[in-house]
C-alpha positions in Angstrom: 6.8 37.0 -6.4 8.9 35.3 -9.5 11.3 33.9 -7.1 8.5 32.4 -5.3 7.7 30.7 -9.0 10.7 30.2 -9.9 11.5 28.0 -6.6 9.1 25.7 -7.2 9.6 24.9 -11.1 13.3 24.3 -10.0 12.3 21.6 -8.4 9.8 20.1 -10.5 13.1 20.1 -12.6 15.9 18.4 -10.4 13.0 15.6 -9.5 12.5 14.7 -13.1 16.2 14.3 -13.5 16.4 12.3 -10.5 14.1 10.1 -11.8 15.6 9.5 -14.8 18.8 8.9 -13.5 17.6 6.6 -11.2 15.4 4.8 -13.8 18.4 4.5 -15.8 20.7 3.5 -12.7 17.7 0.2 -12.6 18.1 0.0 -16.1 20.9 -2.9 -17.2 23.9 -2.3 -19.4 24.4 -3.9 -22.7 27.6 -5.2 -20.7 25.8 -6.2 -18.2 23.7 -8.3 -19.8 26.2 -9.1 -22.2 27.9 -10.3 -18.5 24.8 -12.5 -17.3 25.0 -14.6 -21.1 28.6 -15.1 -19.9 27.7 -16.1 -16.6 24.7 -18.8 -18.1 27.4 -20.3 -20.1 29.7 -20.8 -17.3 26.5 -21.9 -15.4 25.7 -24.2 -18.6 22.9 -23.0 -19.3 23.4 -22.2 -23.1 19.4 -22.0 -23.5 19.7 -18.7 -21.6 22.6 -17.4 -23.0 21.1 -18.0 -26.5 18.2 -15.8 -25.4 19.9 -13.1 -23.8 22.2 -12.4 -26.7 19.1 -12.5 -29.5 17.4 -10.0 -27.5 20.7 -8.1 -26.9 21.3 -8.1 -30.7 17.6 -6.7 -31.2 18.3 -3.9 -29.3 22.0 -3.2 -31.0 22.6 -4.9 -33.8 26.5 -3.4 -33.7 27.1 -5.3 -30.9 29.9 -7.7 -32.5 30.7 -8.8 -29.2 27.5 -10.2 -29.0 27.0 -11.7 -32.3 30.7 -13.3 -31.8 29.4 -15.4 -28.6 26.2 -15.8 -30.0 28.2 -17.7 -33.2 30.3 -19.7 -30.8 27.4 -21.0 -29.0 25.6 -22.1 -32.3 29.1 -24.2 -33.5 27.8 -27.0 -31.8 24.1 -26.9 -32.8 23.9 -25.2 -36.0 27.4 -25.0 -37.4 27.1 -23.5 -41.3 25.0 -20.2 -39.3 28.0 -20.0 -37.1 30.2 -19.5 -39.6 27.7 -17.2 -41.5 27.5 -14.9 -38.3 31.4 -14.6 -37.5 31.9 -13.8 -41.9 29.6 -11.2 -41.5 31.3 -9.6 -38.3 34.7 -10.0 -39.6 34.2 -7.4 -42.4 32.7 -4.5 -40.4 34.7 -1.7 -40.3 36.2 -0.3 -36.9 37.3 -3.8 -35.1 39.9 -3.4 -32.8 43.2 -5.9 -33.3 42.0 -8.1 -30.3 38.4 -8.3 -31.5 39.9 -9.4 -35.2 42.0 -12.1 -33.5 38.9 -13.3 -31.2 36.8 -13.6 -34.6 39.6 -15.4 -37.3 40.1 -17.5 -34.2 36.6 -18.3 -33.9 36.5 -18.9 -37.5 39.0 -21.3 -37.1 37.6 -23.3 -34.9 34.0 -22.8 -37.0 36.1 -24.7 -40.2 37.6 -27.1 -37.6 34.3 -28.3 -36.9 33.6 -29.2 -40.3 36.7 -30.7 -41.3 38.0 -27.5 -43.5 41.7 -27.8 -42.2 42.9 -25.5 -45.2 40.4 -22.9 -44.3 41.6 -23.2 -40.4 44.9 -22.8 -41.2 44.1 -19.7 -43.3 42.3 -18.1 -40.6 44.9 -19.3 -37.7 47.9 -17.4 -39.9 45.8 -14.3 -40.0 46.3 -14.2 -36.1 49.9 -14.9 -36.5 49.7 -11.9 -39.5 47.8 -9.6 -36.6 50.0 -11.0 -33.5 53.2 -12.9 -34.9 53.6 -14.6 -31.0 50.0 -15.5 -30.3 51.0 -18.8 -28.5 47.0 -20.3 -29.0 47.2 -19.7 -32.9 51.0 -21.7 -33.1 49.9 -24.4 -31.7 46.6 -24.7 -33.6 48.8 -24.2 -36.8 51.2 -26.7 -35.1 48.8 -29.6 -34.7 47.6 -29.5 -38.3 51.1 -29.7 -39.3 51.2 -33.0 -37.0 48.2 -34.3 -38.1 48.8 -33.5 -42.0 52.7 -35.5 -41.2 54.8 -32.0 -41.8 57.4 -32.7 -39.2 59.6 -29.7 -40.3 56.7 -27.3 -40.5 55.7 -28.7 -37.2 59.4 -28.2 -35.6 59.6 -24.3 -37.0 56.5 -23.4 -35.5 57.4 -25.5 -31.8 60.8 -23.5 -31.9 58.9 -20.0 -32.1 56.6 -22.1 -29.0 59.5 -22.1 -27.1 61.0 -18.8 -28.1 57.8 -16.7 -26.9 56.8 -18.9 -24.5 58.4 -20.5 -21.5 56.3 -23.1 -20.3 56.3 -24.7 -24.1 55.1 -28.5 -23.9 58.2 -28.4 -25.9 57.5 -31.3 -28.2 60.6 -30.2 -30.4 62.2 -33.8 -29.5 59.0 -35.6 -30.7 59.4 -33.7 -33.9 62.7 -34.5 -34.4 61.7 -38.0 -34.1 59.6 -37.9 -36.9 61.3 -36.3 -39.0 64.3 -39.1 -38.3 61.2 -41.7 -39.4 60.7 -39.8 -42.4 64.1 -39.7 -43.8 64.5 -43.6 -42.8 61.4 -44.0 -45.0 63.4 -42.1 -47.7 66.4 -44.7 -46.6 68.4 -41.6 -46.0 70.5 -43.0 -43.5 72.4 -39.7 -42.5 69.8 -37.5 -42.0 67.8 -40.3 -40.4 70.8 -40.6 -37.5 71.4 -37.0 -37.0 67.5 -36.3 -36.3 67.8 -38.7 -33.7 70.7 -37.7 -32.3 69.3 -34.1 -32.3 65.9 -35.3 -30.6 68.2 -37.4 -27.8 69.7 -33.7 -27.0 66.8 -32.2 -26.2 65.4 -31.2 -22.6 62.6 -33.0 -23.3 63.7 -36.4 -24.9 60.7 -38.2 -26.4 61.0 -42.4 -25.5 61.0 -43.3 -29.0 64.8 -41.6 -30.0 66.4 -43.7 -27.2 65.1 -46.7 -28.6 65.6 -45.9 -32.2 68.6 -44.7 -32.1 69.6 -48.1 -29.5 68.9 -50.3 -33.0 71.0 -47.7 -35.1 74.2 -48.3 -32.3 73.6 -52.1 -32.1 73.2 -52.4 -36.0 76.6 -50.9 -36.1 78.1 -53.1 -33.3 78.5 -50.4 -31.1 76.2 -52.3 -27.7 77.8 -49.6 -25.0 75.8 -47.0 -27.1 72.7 -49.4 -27.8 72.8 -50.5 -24.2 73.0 -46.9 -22.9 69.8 -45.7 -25.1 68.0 -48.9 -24.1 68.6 -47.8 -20.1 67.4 -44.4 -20.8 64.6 -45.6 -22.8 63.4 -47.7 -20.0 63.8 -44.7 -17.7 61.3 -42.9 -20.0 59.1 -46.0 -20.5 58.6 -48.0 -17.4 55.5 -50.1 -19.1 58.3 -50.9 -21.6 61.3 -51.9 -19.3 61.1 -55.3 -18.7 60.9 -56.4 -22.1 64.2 -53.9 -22.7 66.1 -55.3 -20.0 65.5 -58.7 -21.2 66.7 -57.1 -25.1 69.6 -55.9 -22.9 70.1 -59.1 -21.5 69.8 -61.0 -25.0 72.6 -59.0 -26.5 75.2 -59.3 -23.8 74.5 -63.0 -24.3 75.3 -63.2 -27.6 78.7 -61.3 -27.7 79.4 -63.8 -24.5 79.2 -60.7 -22.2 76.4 -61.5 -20.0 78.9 -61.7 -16.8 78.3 -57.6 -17.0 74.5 -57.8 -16.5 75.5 -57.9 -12.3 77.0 -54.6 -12.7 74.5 -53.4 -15.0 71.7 -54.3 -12.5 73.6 -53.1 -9.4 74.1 -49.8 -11.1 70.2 -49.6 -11.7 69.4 -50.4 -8.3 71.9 -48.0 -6.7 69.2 -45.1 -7.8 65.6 -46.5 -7.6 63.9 -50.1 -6.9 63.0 -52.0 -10.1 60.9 -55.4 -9.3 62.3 -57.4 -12.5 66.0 -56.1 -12.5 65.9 -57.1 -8.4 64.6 -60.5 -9.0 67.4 -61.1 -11.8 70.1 -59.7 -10.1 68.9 -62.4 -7.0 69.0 -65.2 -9.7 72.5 -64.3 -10.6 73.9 -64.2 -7.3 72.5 -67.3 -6.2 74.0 -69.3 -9.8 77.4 -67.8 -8.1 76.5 -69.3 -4.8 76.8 -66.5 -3.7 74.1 -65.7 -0.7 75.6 -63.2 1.3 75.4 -60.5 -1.6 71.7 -61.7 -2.3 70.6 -61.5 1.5 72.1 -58.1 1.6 70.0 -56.8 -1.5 66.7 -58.2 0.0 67.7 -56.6 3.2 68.4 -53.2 1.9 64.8 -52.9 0.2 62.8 -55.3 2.8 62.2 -51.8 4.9 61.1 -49.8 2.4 59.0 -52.5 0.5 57.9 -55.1 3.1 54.9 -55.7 1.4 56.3 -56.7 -1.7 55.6 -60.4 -3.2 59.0 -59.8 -5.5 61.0 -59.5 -1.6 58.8 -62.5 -0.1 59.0 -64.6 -2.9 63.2 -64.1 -3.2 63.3 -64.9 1.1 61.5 -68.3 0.0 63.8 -68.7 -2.8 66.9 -68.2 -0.3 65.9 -70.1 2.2 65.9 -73.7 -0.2 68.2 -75.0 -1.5 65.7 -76.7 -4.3 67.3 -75.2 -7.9 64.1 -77.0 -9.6 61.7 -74.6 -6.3 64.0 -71.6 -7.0 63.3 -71.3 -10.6 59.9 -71.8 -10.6 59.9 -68.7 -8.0 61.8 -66.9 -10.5 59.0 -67.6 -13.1 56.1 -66.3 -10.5 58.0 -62.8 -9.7 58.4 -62.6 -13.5 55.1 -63.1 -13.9 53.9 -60.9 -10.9 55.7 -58.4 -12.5 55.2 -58.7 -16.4 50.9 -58.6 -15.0 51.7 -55.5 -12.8 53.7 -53.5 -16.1 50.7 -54.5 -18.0 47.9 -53.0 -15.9 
């Protein structure tokens, strides 16, 4: 007779906890909803994820996670309560080392937006304090240094860039650079050459050193050197190059050396088709008479760049024997190609 009791309270008592197990099952997470204010800011719908994580915060207010997004999403529309939210979270007690990095940088980014660059940088170095090769905090630290002008503040921290990390946009020649500038500023003439020459040797050589250190070679009369840089700048700058070949061409005209401008040209030509060089180096084979030589060059590109007006114009130009016709070509392709550099 008590077992025949018993039975039936037993199961009065395994259907309540079923049905609280599965009303909790229906129930959502805090991480789950902290997951769908996630998913309406990816969605863009910030007026959702506003509302999710007030209510969320209602319900725990030691949710830091949730008072941390809920301050990022206010940056933008009420800034001085964004940075009153992540100063109150960063002082609780208990925060993991990732959740103290999340909230300096958020802080940083809070100061960014209001155009506190000393309190940015204090809350960037205590990532670097907490995680000395946290890649996203050197660079923040490494653009105010840029923007402030501290080129050798700037370099140290792109050096530790590319010692911890090995896609680096590597801007280690750029700083270089500046730091050249500087010390030319300063008229510190040796320290002024041997940035440059340290920014030339660099994987990544920023244009500017080429054509920096082109003026430092020609200012000493050394034009091999200045001519070399000048190449190599115009390798880097392509917008740039006519106007350097034509520097290129000005200086071996005035140390009566212009005779070396067809070798010069050829050699450019040997690796990659350049409309102003290819119209020049046509000019100076036809002042030599020589047409074979110019035929020869239009033939080797006509194939590849049929549709050229630089290749039809120099056929016209071959085919007459007008000099006052064959300059005025000379004009148009310079002009079709100056207009093409400059859009």
């Amino acid at each position: 007779m008590e077992i025949t009791y018993f039975l039936p309270l037993i199961l009065i008592v395994l259907l309540l906890v079923f049905l609280v197990n599965n009303r909790k099952s229906k129930q959502s997470t805090d991480v789950e909803v902290y997951n769908k204010a996630l998913k309406a800011i990816i969605d863009n719908n910030h007026e959702r994820a506003f509302q999710i994580l007030k209510d969320l915060i209602q319900k725990d207010s030691n949710n830091t996670e949730a008072y941390l997004l809920l301050g990022n999403l206010l940056r933008d529309r009420n800034i001085n309560k964004a940075i009153r939210i992540h100063q109150s979270i960063i002082i609780r007690p208990g925060l993991s080392k990732q959740m103290k990095v999340q909230i300096h940088q958020a802080l940083g980014l809070d100061y960014l937006e209001v155009g506190n660059t000393i309190r940015a940088e204090d809350e960037f170095k205590k990532i670097i304090e907490l995680d000395s090769k946290n890649i996203w905090a050197l660079t923040m630290l490494k653009n105010i240094c840029i923007d402030n002008q501290s080129w050798d503040k700037a370099l140290d921290l792109e050096k530790k860039l590319i010692k911890h990390q090995s896609k680096s946009k590597n801007e280690e020649s750029m700083l270089n650079y500046f730091i050249a500038m500087d010390y030319k500023k300063k008229d510190n003439q040796k320290n002024y050459i041997n940035f440059l020459e340290r920014s030339v040797l660099s994987e990544h050589v920023y244009h500017e050193s080429y054509l920096e250190l082109a003026k430092v070679y020609q200012k000493k009369g050394n034009i091999d050197l200045a001519i070399k840089n000048l190449i190599l700048f115009a390798d880097k700058e392509p917008n740039a190059s006519i106007k350097t070949f034509k520097d290129i061409e000005n200086m071996l005209f005035e140390k009566n050396r212009f005779n070396e401008m067809e070798e010069l040209y050829q050699g450019i030509l040997s690796s990659m088709f350049h409309k102003y060089v290819f119209n020049r180096l046509i000019d100076i084979y036809l002042e030599k008479n020589d047409e074979d030589a110019a035929r020869e060059l239009i033939e080797k590109f006509a194939k590849q760049h049929e549709e050229s007006y630089i290749i039809k114009l120099n056929r016209i130009k071959l085919d007459t024997d007008d000099i006052e016709l064959r300059k005025s070509l000379s004009e148009v392709c310079y002009s079709v190609t100056l207009n093409e550099d400059n859009n």
